[in-house]
N, C-alpha and C positions, 0 to 999 in steps of 0.2 A: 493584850490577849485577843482584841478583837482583830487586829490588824492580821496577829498570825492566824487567826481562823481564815479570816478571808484569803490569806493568802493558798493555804490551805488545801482549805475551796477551790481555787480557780488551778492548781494544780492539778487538784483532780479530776477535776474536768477536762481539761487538757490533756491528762492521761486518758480518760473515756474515749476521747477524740481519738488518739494518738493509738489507743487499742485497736480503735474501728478502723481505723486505714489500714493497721496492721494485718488484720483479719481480712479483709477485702482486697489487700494486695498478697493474701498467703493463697486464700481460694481462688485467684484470677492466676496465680501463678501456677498449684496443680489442675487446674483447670488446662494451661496452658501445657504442660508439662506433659500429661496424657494424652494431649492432642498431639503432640508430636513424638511420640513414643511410638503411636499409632502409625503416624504418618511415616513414620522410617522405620520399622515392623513391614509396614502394606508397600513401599517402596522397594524393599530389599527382597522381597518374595515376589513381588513382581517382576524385577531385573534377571531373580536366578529362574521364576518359569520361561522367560521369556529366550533367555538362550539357551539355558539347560534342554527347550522343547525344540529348537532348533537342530542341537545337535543331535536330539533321539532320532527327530525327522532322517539327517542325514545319514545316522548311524543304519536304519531301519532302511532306506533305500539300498545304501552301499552293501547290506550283509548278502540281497540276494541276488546282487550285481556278482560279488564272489562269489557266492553258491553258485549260481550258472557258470560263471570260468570254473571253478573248479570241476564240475560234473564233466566240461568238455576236455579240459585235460585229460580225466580219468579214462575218457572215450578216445581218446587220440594216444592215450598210454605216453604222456610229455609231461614233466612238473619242472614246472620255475620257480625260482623264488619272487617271492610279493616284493622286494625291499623298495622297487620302483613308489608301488601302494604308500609306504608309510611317510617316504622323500613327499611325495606330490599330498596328502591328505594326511597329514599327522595320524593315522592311522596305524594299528597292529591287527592282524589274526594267523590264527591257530588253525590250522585242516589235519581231525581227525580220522580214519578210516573207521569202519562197523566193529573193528575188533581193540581199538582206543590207540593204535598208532598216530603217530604223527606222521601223515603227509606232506603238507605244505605250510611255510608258514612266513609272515612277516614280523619279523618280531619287534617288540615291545623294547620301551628304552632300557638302558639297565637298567636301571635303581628303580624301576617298577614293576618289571620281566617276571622277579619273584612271586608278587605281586598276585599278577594276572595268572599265574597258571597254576598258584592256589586256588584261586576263587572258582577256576576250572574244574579243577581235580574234586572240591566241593560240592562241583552240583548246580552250581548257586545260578550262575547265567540264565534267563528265562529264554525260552523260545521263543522268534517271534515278538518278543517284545525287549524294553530297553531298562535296563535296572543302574541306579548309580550306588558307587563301592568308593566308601572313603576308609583307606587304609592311611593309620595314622601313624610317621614317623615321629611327629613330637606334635604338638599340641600350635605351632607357629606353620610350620610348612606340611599339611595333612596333604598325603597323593590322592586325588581326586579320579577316580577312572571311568566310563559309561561302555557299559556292554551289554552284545547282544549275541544270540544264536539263530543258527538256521539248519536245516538238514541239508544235506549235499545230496540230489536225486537225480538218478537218472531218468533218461524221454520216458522209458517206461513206468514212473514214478516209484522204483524198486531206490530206497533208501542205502546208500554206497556209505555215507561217516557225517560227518558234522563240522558246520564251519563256527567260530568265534573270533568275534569282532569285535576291536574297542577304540579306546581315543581316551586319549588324556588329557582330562579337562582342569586339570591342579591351577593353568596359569589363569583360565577364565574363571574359575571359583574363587583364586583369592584377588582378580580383576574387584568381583564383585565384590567381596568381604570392604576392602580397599574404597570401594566407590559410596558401600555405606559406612563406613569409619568417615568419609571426606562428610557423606549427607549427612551423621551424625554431630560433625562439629559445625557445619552451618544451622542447622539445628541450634545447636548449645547457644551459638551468638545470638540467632534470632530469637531465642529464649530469655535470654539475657536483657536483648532490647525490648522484648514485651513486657518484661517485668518492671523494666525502671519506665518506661510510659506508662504501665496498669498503676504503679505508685504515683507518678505522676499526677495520673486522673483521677483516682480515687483520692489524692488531698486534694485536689482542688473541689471536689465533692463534698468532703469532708469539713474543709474549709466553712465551705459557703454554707453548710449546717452547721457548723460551730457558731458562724457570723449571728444566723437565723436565729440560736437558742438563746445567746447574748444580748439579741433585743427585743426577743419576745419577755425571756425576765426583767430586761430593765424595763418595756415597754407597761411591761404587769406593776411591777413598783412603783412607776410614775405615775399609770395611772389611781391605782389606790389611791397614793397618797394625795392624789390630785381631787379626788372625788370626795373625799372626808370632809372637807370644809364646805364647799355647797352642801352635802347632806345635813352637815350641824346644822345649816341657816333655814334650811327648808324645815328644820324638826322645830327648832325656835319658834318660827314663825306660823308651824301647825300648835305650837302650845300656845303660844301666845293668843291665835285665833281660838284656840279651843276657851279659855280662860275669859274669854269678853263675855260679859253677860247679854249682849246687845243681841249677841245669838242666839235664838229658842228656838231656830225648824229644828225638829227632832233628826230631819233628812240634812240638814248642814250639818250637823255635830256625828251623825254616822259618818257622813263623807272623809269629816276632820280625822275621824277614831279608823278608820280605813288610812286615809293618806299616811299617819303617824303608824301603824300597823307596815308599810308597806316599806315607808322608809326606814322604820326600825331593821327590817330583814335587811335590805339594799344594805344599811351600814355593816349586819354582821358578817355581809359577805362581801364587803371592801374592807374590811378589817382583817377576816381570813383570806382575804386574797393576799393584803399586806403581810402578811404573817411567813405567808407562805414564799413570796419576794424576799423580805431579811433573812427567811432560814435558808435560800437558795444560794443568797449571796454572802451569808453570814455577817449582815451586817446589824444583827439583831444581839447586843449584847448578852454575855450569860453571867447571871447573877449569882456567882459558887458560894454556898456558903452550907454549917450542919445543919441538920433539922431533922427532929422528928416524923419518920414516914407513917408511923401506924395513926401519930393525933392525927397528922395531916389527912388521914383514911377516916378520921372518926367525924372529925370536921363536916367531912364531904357528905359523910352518911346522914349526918344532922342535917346540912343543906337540904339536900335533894328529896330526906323523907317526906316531907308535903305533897312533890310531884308524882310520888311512887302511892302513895294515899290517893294522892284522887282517882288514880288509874286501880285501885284497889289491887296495889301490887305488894310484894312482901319485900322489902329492901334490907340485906343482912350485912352484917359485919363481920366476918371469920378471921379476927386481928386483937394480940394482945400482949400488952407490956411495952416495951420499947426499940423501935429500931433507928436507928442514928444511919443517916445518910449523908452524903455530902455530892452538891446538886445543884441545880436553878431550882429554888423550891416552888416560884410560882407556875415555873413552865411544869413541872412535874403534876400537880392540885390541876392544870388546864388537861392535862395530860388522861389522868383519873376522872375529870368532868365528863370529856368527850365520852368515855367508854360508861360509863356509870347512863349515861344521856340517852347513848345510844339503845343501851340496854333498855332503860325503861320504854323508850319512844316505840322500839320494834317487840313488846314483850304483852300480849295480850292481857285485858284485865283477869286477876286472880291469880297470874303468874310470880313465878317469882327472881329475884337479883340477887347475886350473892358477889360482894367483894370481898376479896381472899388476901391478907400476906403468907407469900408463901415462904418465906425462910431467908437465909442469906447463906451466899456459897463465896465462900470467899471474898473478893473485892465485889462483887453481886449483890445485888435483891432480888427476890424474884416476890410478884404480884402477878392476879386475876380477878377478870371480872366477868360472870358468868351469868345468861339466863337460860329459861326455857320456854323463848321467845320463837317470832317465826322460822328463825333458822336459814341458812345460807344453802343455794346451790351452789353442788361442787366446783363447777364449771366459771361461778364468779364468784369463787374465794381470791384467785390468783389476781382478781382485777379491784379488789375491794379498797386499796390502799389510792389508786389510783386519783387521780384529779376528779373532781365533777361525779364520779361513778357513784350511781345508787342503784341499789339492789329493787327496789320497788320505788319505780321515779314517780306516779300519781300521790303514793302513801308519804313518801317526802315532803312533796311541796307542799299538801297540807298540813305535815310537820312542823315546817320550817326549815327542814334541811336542804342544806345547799351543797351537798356532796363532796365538801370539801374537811369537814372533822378528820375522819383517820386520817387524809395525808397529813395534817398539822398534826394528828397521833405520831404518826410514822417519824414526822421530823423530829420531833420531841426524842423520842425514844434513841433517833441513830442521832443528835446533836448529845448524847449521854453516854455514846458509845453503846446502843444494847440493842435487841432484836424484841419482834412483837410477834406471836405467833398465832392463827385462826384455828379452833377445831369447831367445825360444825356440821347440822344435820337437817337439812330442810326438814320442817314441822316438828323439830324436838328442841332446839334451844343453840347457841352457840357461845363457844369462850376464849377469850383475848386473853393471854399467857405473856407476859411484858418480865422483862430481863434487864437491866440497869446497870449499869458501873458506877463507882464513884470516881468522880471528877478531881 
Protein backbone atom coordinates (compact mmCIF):
# COMPACT_ATOMS: atom_id res chain seq x y z
CA UNK A 1 0.00 0.00 0.00
CA UNK A 2 2.55 2.32 0.93
CA UNK A 3 4.83 1.57 -1.82
CA UNK A 4 1.75 2.31 -4.37
CA UNK A 5 1.14 5.62 -2.67
CA UNK A 6 4.46 6.74 -3.01
CA UNK A 7 4.52 5.82 -6.27
CA UNK A 8 1.58 7.59 -6.84
CA UNK A 9 2.92 10.46 -5.50
CA UNK A 10 5.85 10.89 -7.47
CA UNK A 11 3.71 10.36 -10.57
CA UNK A 12 1.93 13.27 -9.80
CA UNK A 13 4.33 15.17 -9.45
CA UNK A 14 5.69 14.52 -12.46
CA UNK A 15 2.65 15.22 -14.16
CA UNK A 16 2.63 18.94 -12.25
CA UNK A 17 6.01 19.27 -13.76
CA UNK A 18 5.03 17.88 -17.05
CA UNK A 19 1.75 20.20 -17.05
CA UNK A 20 4.08 23.33 -16.32
CA UNK A 21 6.34 22.87 -19.36
CA UNK A 22 3.27 22.12 -21.17
CA UNK A 23 1.64 25.36 -20.43
CA UNK A 24 4.87 27.42 -20.86
CA UNK A 25 5.63 25.85 -24.13
CA UNK A 26 1.74 26.58 -25.31
CA UNK A 27 1.98 30.46 -24.15
CA UNK A 28 5.67 30.82 -25.66
CA UNK A 29 4.27 29.17 -28.75
CA UNK A 30 1.07 31.68 -29.17
CA UNK A 31 3.10 34.15 -28.22
CA UNK A 32 5.27 33.28 -31.03
CA UNK A 33 2.59 32.46 -33.32
CA UNK A 34 1.11 36.16 -33.10
CA UNK A 35 4.36 37.56 -33.69
CA UNK A 36 4.53 36.27 -36.78
CA UNK A 37 1.21 36.64 -38.02
CA UNK A 38 1.90 40.21 -37.37
CA UNK A 39 5.17 40.15 -39.02
CA UNK A 40 3.66 38.76 -42.41
CA UNK A 41 0.34 40.85 -42.23
CA UNK A 42 3.08 44.17 -41.85
CA UNK A 43 5.23 42.58 -44.55
CA UNK A 44 2.73 41.70 -47.13
CA UNK A 45 1.09 45.43 -47.04
CA UNK A 46 4.26 46.76 -47.10
CA UNK A 47 5.47 44.98 -50.34
CA UNK A 48 1.87 45.76 -52.01
CA UNK A 49 2.15 49.76 -50.84
CA UNK A 50 5.40 49.82 -51.94
CA UNK A 51 4.77 48.92 -55.62
CA UNK A 52 1.14 49.33 -55.86
CA UNK A 53 2.38 53.44 -55.00
CA UNK A 54 4.95 52.99 -57.68
CA UNK A 55 2.83 52.41 -60.28
CA UNK A 56 0.03 55.12 -59.30
CA UNK A 57 3.17 57.28 -59.37
CA UNK A 58 3.64 56.28 -63.08
CA UNK A 59 0.14 55.97 -63.87
CA UNK A 60 -0.43 59.76 -62.58
CA UNK A 61 2.44 61.03 -64.65
CA UNK A 62 1.80 59.02 -67.88
CA UNK A 63 -2.20 60.19 -67.99
CA UNK A 64 -1.09 63.82 -68.56
CA UNK A 65 1.72 62.98 -70.72
CA UNK A 66 -1.52 61.64 -73.11
CA UNK A 67 -3.80 64.38 -72.26
CA UNK A 68 -1.26 66.81 -73.84
CA UNK A 69 -0.66 64.46 -77.00
CA UNK A 70 -4.00 64.05 -77.25
CA UNK A 71 -5.23 68.02 -77.00
CA UNK A 72 -2.43 68.42 -79.72
CA UNK A 73 -3.76 65.98 -82.23
CA UNK A 74 -7.21 67.35 -81.78
CA UNK A 75 -5.44 70.86 -82.74
CA UNK A 76 -3.50 69.47 -85.73
CA UNK A 77 -6.96 67.42 -86.60
CA UNK A 78 -4.44 63.77 -86.87
CA UNK A 79 -5.43 60.71 -84.54
CA UNK A 80 -3.14 57.75 -84.21
CA UNK A 81 -3.47 54.81 -82.64
CA UNK A 82 -1.50 54.45 -79.05
CA UNK A 83 -0.72 50.59 -79.65
CA UNK A 84 3.12 51.97 -79.80
CA UNK A 85 1.99 53.09 -75.80
CA UNK A 86 0.86 49.72 -74.69
CA UNK A 87 4.02 47.53 -76.58
CA UNK A 88 6.60 50.00 -74.80
CA UNK A 89 4.55 50.60 -71.13
CA UNK A 90 2.07 47.74 -70.62
CA UNK A 91 -0.15 50.25 -70.68
CA UNK A 92 -4.08 50.82 -72.19
CA UNK A 93 -6.24 54.16 -72.69
CA UNK A 94 -9.48 55.26 -73.89
CA UNK A 95 -9.93 59.06 -75.65
CA UNK A 96 -13.29 60.18 -75.25
CA UNK A 97 -14.67 63.25 -76.85
CA UNK A 98 -17.33 65.98 -74.75
CA UNK A 99 -20.13 64.03 -76.34
CA UNK A 100 -18.78 60.34 -74.96
CA UNK A 101 -17.35 59.06 -78.40
CA UNK A 102 -14.51 57.32 -78.63
CA UNK A 103 -11.59 59.04 -80.28
CA UNK A 104 -8.47 57.42 -79.52
CA UNK A 105 -7.46 54.63 -77.93
CA UNK A 106 -4.89 51.87 -77.00
CA UNK A 107 -6.42 49.11 -76.04
CA UNK A 108 -6.55 46.83 -73.20
CA UNK A 109 -5.57 42.94 -73.44
CA UNK A 110 -8.44 40.90 -74.37
CA UNK A 111 -9.60 39.11 -71.53
CA UNK A 112 -9.59 42.32 -69.57
CA UNK A 113 -10.80 44.86 -72.47
CA UNK A 114 -14.22 43.94 -71.04
CA UNK A 115 -13.26 44.75 -68.05
CA UNK A 116 -11.96 48.21 -68.46
CA UNK A 117 -14.74 49.76 -70.27
CA UNK A 118 -17.17 48.62 -67.70
CA UNK A 119 -15.66 50.23 -65.11
CA UNK A 120 -15.67 53.34 -67.60
CA UNK A 121 -19.01 53.32 -68.60
CA UNK A 122 -19.65 53.19 -64.51
CA UNK A 123 -18.27 56.23 -63.67
CA UNK A 124 -16.02 54.52 -61.35
CA UNK A 125 -12.35 56.08 -62.68
CA UNK A 126 -11.43 59.00 -60.31
CA UNK A 127 -9.91 62.07 -61.78
CA UNK A 128 -6.78 63.02 -61.20
CA UNK A 129 -6.17 60.35 -58.92
CA UNK A 130 -5.52 56.44 -59.21
CA UNK A 131 -8.10 53.74 -57.88
CA UNK A 132 -7.36 49.96 -58.11
CA UNK A 133 -10.29 47.52 -59.68
CA UNK A 134 -9.97 43.77 -58.81
CA UNK A 135 -12.46 42.14 -61.14
CA UNK A 136 -12.60 38.58 -60.19
CA UNK A 137 -12.46 35.75 -62.74
CA UNK A 138 -12.27 32.99 -60.12
CA UNK A 139 -11.00 33.25 -56.89
CA UNK A 140 -7.09 31.90 -57.99
CA UNK A 141 -6.42 34.16 -60.97
CA UNK A 142 -8.34 37.75 -59.89
CA UNK A 143 -7.55 40.64 -62.99
CA UNK A 144 -6.00 43.24 -61.06
CA UNK A 145 -6.35 46.63 -63.03
CA UNK A 146 -5.09 50.61 -61.71
CA UNK A 147 -6.71 53.36 -63.34
CA UNK A 148 -6.80 56.76 -63.73
CA UNK A 149 -8.59 59.87 -65.61
CA UNK A 150 -7.64 63.25 -66.89
CA UNK A 151 -9.55 65.89 -68.94
CA UNK A 152 -8.30 66.39 -72.42
CA UNK A 153 -7.93 70.43 -72.65
CA UNK A 154 -7.24 72.66 -74.93
CA UNK A 155 -4.36 76.07 -74.51
CA UNK A 156 -7.43 77.79 -74.00
CA UNK A 157 -8.17 75.48 -71.05
CA UNK A 158 -11.87 74.82 -72.85
CA UNK A 159 -12.45 71.07 -71.98
CA UNK A 160 -12.55 68.95 -75.60
CA UNK A 161 -13.37 64.82 -73.80
CA UNK A 162 -11.43 62.78 -71.49
CA UNK A 163 -8.45 60.60 -71.35
CA UNK A 164 -8.40 56.78 -69.33
CA UNK A 165 -5.61 55.26 -68.52
CA UNK A 166 -4.64 51.92 -66.86
CA UNK A 167 -2.21 49.01 -66.50
CA UNK A 168 -2.47 45.69 -65.52
CA UNK A 169 -1.30 44.87 -62.51
CA UNK A 170 -2.72 41.04 -62.13
CA UNK A 171 1.03 39.59 -62.52
CA UNK A 172 2.63 42.09 -59.84
CA UNK A 173 -0.40 41.23 -57.36
CA UNK A 174 -0.07 37.71 -57.50
CA UNK A 175 4.06 38.40 -57.59
CA UNK A 176 3.05 39.57 -54.24
CA UNK A 177 0.39 37.17 -53.07
CA UNK A 178 3.19 34.48 -54.15
CA UNK A 179 6.14 36.29 -52.13
CA UNK A 180 3.87 36.25 -48.97
CA UNK A 181 2.69 32.51 -49.47
CA UNK A 182 6.88 31.81 -49.75
CA UNK A 183 7.25 34.56 -46.23
CA UNK A 184 4.39 32.58 -44.85
CA UNK A 185 6.06 29.08 -45.04
CA UNK A 186 9.48 30.34 -43.81
CA UNK A 187 7.50 31.63 -41.14
CA UNK A 188 5.69 28.12 -40.41
CA UNK A 189 9.47 26.58 -40.17
CA UNK A 190 10.74 29.31 -38.07
CA UNK A 191 7.83 28.65 -35.94
CA UNK A 192 8.20 25.33 -35.74
CA UNK A 193 12.01 25.83 -34.67
CA UNK A 194 11.03 28.22 -31.95
CA UNK A 195 8.60 25.97 -30.49
CA UNK A 196 10.79 22.80 -30.25
CA UNK A 197 13.75 25.27 -28.61
CA UNK A 198 10.91 27.18 -26.36
CA UNK A 199 10.17 23.20 -25.13
CA UNK A 200 13.55 22.75 -24.94
CA UNK A 201 14.18 25.68 -22.48
CA UNK A 202 11.41 25.51 -20.68
CA UNK A 203 12.29 21.64 -19.53
CA UNK A 204 15.33 22.40 -18.70
CA UNK A 205 13.78 25.08 -16.43
CA UNK A 206 11.44 22.94 -15.34
CA UNK A 207 13.88 20.29 -14.82
CA UNK A 208 16.15 22.15 -12.57
CA UNK A 209 12.69 23.04 -10.38
CA UNK A 210 11.73 19.65 -10.32
CA UNK A 211 15.55 18.90 -9.09
CA UNK A 212 15.00 21.99 -6.34
CA UNK A 213 11.46 20.68 -5.02
CA UNK A 214 12.93 17.02 -4.62
CA UNK A 215 15.49 18.28 -2.31
CA UNK A 216 14.09 20.68 -0.56
CA UNK A 217 11.46 17.91 0.60
CA UNK A 218 13.98 15.52 1.23
CA UNK A 219 16.17 18.16 2.59
CA UNK A 220 12.98 18.89 5.11
CA UNK A 221 12.67 15.17 5.96
CA UNK A 222 16.18 14.72 6.84
CA UNK A 223 16.31 17.33 8.62
CA UNK A 224 13.25 16.68 11.01
CA UNK A 225 14.11 13.55 11.50
CA UNK A 226 17.61 14.53 12.12
CA UNK A 227 16.67 17.22 14.86
CA UNK A 228 14.35 14.78 17.00
CA UNK A 229 17.04 13.10 18.95
CA UNK A 230 19.27 16.16 20.07
CA UNK A 231 15.77 17.71 21.08
CA UNK A 232 14.88 14.44 23.12
CA UNK A 233 18.37 14.81 25.01
CA UNK A 234 18.34 18.43 25.64
CA UNK A 235 14.48 17.93 27.13
CA UNK A 236 15.99 14.83 29.25
CA UNK A 237 18.57 16.69 30.54
CA UNK A 238 16.30 20.01 31.11
CA UNK A 239 14.17 17.36 33.43
CA UNK A 240 16.69 15.90 34.71
CA UNK A 241 18.31 19.33 35.90
CA UNK A 242 14.89 20.52 36.78
CA UNK A 243 14.47 17.49 39.23
CA UNK A 244 17.93 17.99 41.32
CA UNK A 245 17.13 19.27 44.55
CA UNK A 246 20.73 20.84 44.64
CA UNK A 247 18.74 23.69 42.69
CA UNK A 248 16.98 26.43 44.68
CA UNK A 249 17.70 29.95 42.70
CA UNK A 250 14.13 30.48 41.86
CA UNK A 251 16.12 32.29 38.59
CA UNK A 252 17.74 28.70 37.60
CA UNK A 253 14.53 26.84 37.79
CA UNK A 254 12.73 29.75 35.69
CA UNK A 255 15.47 29.56 33.15
CA UNK A 256 15.00 25.50 33.34
CA UNK A 257 10.82 25.89 32.90
CA UNK A 258 11.86 28.43 29.86
CA UNK A 259 14.46 26.31 28.14
CA UNK A 260 11.87 22.98 28.62
CA UNK A 261 8.98 25.64 27.26
CA UNK A 262 11.07 26.46 24.27
CA UNK A 263 12.12 23.06 23.31
CA UNK A 264 8.80 21.72 23.77
CA UNK A 265 7.62 24.26 20.77
CA UNK A 266 11.06 23.31 18.64
CA UNK A 267 9.85 19.56 18.87
CA UNK A 268 6.25 20.25 17.86
CA UNK A 269 7.41 22.07 14.92
CA UNK A 270 10.09 19.25 13.79
CA UNK A 271 7.43 16.84 14.33
CA UNK A 272 5.02 18.96 11.86
CA UNK A 273 7.65 19.57 9.77
CA UNK A 274 8.15 15.59 9.75
CA UNK A 275 4.61 15.05 9.19
CA UNK A 276 4.50 17.16 6.55
CA UNK A 277 7.91 15.49 4.68
CA UNK A 278 5.97 11.77 4.92
CA UNK A 279 2.70 13.22 3.68
CA UNK A 280 4.71 14.97 0.71
CA UNK A 281 6.44 11.76 -0.10
CA UNK A 282 3.91 9.34 1.21
CA UNK A 283 6.00 7.69 3.14
CA UNK A 284 3.91 7.97 6.27
CA UNK A 285 1.75 4.77 6.43
CA UNK A 286 -2.14 4.90 6.57
CA UNK A 287 -3.64 2.92 9.11
CA UNK A 288 -7.30 1.89 7.28
CA UNK A 289 -9.44 0.45 9.50
CA UNK A 290 -13.91 1.19 10.77
CA UNK A 291 -14.47 3.33 13.47
CA UNK A 292 -16.86 5.31 14.94
CA UNK A 293 -16.58 9.13 13.62
CA UNK A 294 -19.26 10.68 15.97
CA UNK A 295 -17.43 8.75 19.59
CA UNK A 296 -14.34 9.98 17.90
CA UNK A 297 -16.15 13.65 17.98
CA UNK A 298 -17.26 13.09 21.46
CA UNK A 299 -13.91 12.06 22.69
CA UNK A 300 -12.32 15.27 21.35
CA UNK A 301 -15.20 17.31 22.89
CA UNK A 302 -14.34 15.71 26.30
CA UNK A 303 -10.51 16.57 25.64
CA UNK A 304 -10.45 19.94 24.76
CA UNK A 305 -13.39 21.08 27.28
CA UNK A 306 -10.88 22.23 30.10
CA UNK A 307 -9.17 24.47 27.27
CA UNK A 308 -12.35 25.96 26.10
CA UNK A 309 -13.27 26.59 30.08
CA UNK A 310 -10.43 28.47 30.82
CA UNK A 311 -10.87 30.84 27.93
CA UNK A 312 -14.63 30.88 29.16
CA UNK A 313 -15.64 29.50 25.86
CA UNK A 314 -18.85 27.43 25.03
CA UNK A 315 -17.40 24.20 23.32
CA UNK A 316 -20.60 22.14 21.55
CA UNK A 317 -21.27 19.10 20.11
CA UNK A 318 -24.09 18.94 17.24
CA UNK A 319 -23.43 14.89 16.88
CA UNK A 320 -25.59 11.89 17.56
CA UNK A 321 -25.88 8.11 17.26
CA UNK A 322 -23.54 6.40 15.06
CA UNK A 323 -21.54 6.97 12.01
CA UNK A 324 -19.20 4.15 10.75
CA UNK A 325 -16.22 5.24 8.72
CA UNK A 326 -13.55 3.60 7.24
CA UNK A 327 -10.13 5.70 7.51
CA UNK A 328 -6.67 6.36 9.27
CA UNK A 329 -8.67 6.93 12.42
CA UNK A 330 -5.83 8.62 14.34
CA UNK A 331 -4.89 10.91 11.31
CA UNK A 332 -8.69 11.91 11.23
CA UNK A 333 -8.95 12.85 15.74
CA UNK A 334 -5.34 14.86 14.57
CA UNK A 335 -7.36 16.17 11.74
CA UNK A 336 -10.50 17.40 14.23
CA UNK A 337 -7.79 18.59 17.02
CA UNK A 338 -6.07 21.13 14.64
CA UNK A 339 -9.55 22.71 13.87
CA UNK A 340 -11.31 22.38 17.26
CA UNK A 341 -7.59 24.21 18.49
CA UNK A 342 -7.69 26.55 16.24
CA UNK A 343 -10.99 27.48 16.98
CA UNK A 344 -10.66 28.05 20.44
CA UNK A 345 -7.00 29.61 20.25
CA UNK A 346 -8.51 32.57 17.63
CA UNK A 347 -12.12 32.74 19.30
CA UNK A 348 -12.27 35.55 21.97
CA UNK A 349 -13.40 34.79 25.78
CA UNK A 350 -17.12 34.25 26.04
CA UNK A 351 -17.31 33.08 22.40
CA UNK A 352 -18.49 30.21 21.27
CA UNK A 353 -17.35 26.51 19.16
CA UNK A 354 -19.46 24.33 17.73
CA UNK A 355 -18.53 20.97 16.20
CA UNK A 356 -21.00 19.63 13.83
CA UNK A 357 -21.51 16.04 12.00
CA UNK A 358 -23.07 16.92 9.21
CA UNK A 359 -24.51 13.68 7.52
CA UNK A 360 -23.25 11.30 5.11
CA UNK A 361 -23.78 11.46 1.34
CA UNK A 362 -23.05 8.62 0.00
CA UNK A 363 -19.34 7.16 0.16
CA UNK A 364 -18.89 10.75 2.24
CA UNK A 365 -19.11 12.34 5.61
CA UNK A 366 -19.38 15.54 5.88
CA UNK A 367 -18.19 17.48 9.33
CA UNK A 368 -17.76 21.30 10.79
CA UNK A 369 -16.18 23.12 13.07
CA UNK A 370 -17.30 26.53 13.65
CA UNK A 371 -16.59 29.78 15.73
CA UNK A 372 -17.48 33.32 16.21
CA UNK A 373 -13.94 34.11 16.62
CA UNK A 374 -11.81 36.91 14.97
CA UNK A 375 -12.66 35.89 11.55
CA UNK A 376 -10.45 35.82 8.45
CA UNK A 377 -9.73 38.51 5.76
CA UNK A 378 -11.03 37.72 2.42
CA UNK A 379 -7.94 38.40 0.91
CA UNK A 380 -5.98 35.48 3.22
CA UNK A 381 -8.46 32.92 2.93
CA UNK A 382 -6.92 31.73 -0.26
CA UNK A 383 -3.45 31.53 1.50
CA UNK A 384 -4.56 29.91 4.85
CA UNK A 385 -3.66 26.36 3.90
CA UNK A 386 -0.35 27.48 3.02
CA UNK A 387 3.14 26.60 4.83
CA UNK A 388 4.25 28.81 7.72
CA UNK A 389 1.12 31.34 6.93
CA UNK A 390 -0.53 32.99 9.93
CA UNK A 391 -3.31 35.18 9.77
CA UNK A 392 -2.10 37.25 13.00
CA UNK A 393 1.77 36.31 13.25
CA UNK A 394 2.40 38.30 16.85
CA UNK A 395 -1.02 36.50 18.39
CA UNK A 396 0.52 33.17 17.10
CA UNK A 397 3.78 33.02 18.43
CA UNK A 398 2.45 33.69 21.66
CA UNK A 399 0.10 30.86 20.89
CA UNK A 400 2.30 28.59 20.09
CA UNK A 401 1.40 28.36 16.63
CA UNK A 402 3.87 27.58 14.18
CA UNK A 403 1.72 28.01 11.17
CA UNK A 404 1.98 24.87 9.92
CA UNK A 405 -1.62 22.97 11.52
CA UNK A 406 -4.08 23.34 8.38
CA UNK A 407 -1.33 22.38 5.98
CA UNK A 408 -1.01 19.03 8.07
CA UNK A 409 -5.22 19.69 7.93
CA UNK A 410 -5.18 20.07 4.30
CA UNK A 411 -2.98 16.72 3.92
CA UNK A 412 -5.03 14.91 6.12
CA UNK A 413 -8.13 15.67 4.37
CA UNK A 414 -6.74 15.26 0.40
CA UNK A 415 -4.45 11.79 1.80
CA UNK A 416 -8.79 10.58 2.34
CA UNK A 417 -9.61 11.77 -0.77
CA UNK A 418 -11.81 14.93 0.25
CA UNK A 419 -11.86 18.78 0.24
CA UNK A 420 -11.81 21.34 3.19
CA UNK A 421 -13.71 24.39 2.70
CA UNK A 422 -13.28 28.28 4.52
CA UNK A 423 -16.29 30.43 4.96
CA UNK A 424 -15.44 33.44 6.85
CA UNK A 425 -16.09 37.03 8.08
CA UNK A 426 -13.52 39.31 9.66
CA UNK A 427 -15.01 40.15 13.27
CA UNK A 428 -17.94 37.59 12.94
CA UNK A 429 -16.49 34.08 13.40
CA UNK A 430 -15.37 31.47 10.62
CA UNK A 431 -16.07 27.66 9.64
CA UNK A 432 -14.09 24.69 8.18
CA UNK A 433 -16.55 22.51 6.19
CA UNK A 434 -14.26 18.99 5.68
CA UNK A 435 -15.71 16.28 3.27
CA UNK A 436 -14.13 12.63 3.52
CA UNK A 437 -14.26 9.55 1.51
CA UNK A 438 -14.07 6.17 2.71
CA UNK A 439 -10.83 4.55 2.05
Amino acid sequence: MLAINWKRNKLNIRGIFFRSRMRLTAAYSLLMFGLFIIIIFLAHQTMEWAVMSEQARELSEMVHSVSETESAMTRNGVYTGGEELGKRERMFFYTYDKSGRLQNFSRAPERIEEDVLEVIRQGEVPVNDVALFMQREDEEKPNVLMMTSCDVRLVTGEKIGMVYLGKDVSALYKGIRKATYFFGGISFLALLTAIALGHAVSGGIVEGMQKAYYKQRQFAADASHELRTPLSVIMASADLLASDPSIESPFLKQVLQDLKDEVKKMSNLVGSLLQIARSDNNAEPMNVQEFDLIADMEQLARKMQPLAEKKQISLSLNATGVAMYKGDEQKIQQLMLILVDNAIKYTPEGGKVLLSFDGRRGSSVHFSVQDNGIGIAREDVEKLFERFFRVDKARSRSMGGNGLGLAIAKSIVEAHHGRIDVESELGKGTTFRVIIKNL
